[in-house]
C-alpha positions in Angstrom: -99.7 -70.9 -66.9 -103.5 -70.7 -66.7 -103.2 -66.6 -68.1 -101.7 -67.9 -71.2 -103.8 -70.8 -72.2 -106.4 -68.7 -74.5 -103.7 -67.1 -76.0 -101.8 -70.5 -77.1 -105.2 -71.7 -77.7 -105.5 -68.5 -79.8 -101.9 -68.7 -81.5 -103.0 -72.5 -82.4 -106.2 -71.6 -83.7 -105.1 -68.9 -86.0 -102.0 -71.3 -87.0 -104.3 -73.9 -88.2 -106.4 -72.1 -90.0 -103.4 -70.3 -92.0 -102.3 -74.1 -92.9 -105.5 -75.2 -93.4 -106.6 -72.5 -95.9 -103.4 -72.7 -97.8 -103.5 -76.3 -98.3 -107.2 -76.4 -99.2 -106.8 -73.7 -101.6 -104.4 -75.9 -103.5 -106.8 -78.7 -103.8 -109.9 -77.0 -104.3 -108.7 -73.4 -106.7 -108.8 -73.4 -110.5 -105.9 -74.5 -112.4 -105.8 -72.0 -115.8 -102.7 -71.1 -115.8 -101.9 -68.1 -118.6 -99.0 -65.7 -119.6 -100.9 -63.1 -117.6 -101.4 -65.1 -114.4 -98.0 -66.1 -114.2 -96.5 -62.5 -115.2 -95.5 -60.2 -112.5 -97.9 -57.6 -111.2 -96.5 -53.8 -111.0 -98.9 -51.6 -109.1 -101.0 -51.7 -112.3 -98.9 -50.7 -114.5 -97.6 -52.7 -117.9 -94.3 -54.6 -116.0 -91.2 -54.1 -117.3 -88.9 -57.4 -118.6 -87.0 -59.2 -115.8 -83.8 -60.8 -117.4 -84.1 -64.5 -116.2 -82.4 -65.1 -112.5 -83.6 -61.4 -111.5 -81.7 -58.9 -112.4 -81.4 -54.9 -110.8 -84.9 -53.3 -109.4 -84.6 -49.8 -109.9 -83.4 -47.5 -106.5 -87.1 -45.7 -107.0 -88.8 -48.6 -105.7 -87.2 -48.7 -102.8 -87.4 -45.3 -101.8 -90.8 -44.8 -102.1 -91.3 -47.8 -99.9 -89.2 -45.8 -97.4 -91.1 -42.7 -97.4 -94.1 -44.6 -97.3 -93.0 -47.0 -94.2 -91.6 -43.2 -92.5 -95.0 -41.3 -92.9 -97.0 -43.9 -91.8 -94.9 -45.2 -88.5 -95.1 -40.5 -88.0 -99.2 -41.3 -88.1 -99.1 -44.2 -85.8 -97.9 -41.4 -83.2 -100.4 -39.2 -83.7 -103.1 -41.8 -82.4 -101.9 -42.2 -78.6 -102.0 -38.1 -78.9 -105.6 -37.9 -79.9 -106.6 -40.5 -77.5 -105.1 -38.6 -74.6 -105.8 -35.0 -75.7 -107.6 -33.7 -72.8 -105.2 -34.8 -70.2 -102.0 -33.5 -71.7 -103.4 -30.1 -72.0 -101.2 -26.6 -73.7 -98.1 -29.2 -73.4 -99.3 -31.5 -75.9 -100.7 -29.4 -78.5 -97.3 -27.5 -78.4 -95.5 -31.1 -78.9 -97.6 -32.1 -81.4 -97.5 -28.8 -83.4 -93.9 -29.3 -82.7 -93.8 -32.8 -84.3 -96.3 -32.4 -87.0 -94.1 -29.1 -87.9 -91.0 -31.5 -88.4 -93.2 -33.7 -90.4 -94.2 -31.0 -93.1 -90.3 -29.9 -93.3 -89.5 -33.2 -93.9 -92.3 -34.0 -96.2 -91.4 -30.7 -98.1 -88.1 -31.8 -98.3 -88.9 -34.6 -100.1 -91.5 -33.2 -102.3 -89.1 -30.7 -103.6 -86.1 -33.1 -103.9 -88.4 -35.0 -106.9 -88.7 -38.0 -104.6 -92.5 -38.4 -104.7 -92.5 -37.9 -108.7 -92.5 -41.4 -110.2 -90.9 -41.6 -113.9 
């Protein structure tokens, strides 16, 4: 039990400061509220009327939250690859070259599909 005492004391720690900023926040911040405050935000662009109740978010969004999600879990592998270059030799360039090929096809794929355009 001893081995996992800093990191409950941790978890604890990192718990109460979550609660404590949120609820000291609501004490302490401005209260302005405007139209623009309370309007959603769309990646910086003007945002499109939401009928009230929600309504149907457009297939796009969710795609490119896909892709992104995809390419980014393919460059998470790349770093235990990097780190342990020297000692995997001829065998793990060729994997790597390997993976990183099936990468590109993929990310050609896509490109030429239209599903990194945004209209």
């Amino acid at each position: 039990m001893e081995l996992y005492t800093p990191v409950l004391a941790l978890a604890l720690l990192a718990t109460g400061f979550a609660v404590f900023s949120v609820v000291i926040s609501a004490f302490t911040g401005p209260k302005r509220y405007n139209r623009a405050k309370l309007d959603s935000y769309e990646c910086g662009i003007e945002p499109t009327p939401q009928p009230i109740g929600g309504g149907r978010i457009p297939v796009k969004y969710f795609i490119t939250a896909m892709l992104f999600i995809i390419f980014d879990i393919e460059i998470i592998f790349l770093y235990p690859w990097a780190v342990h270059f020297d000692a995997m030799a001829l065998f793990g360039l060729v994997e790597m070259v390997l993976f990183i090929g099936t990468v590109f096809v993929a990310y050609a794929y896509v490109w030429r599909r239209g599903g990194l355009d945004w209209d």
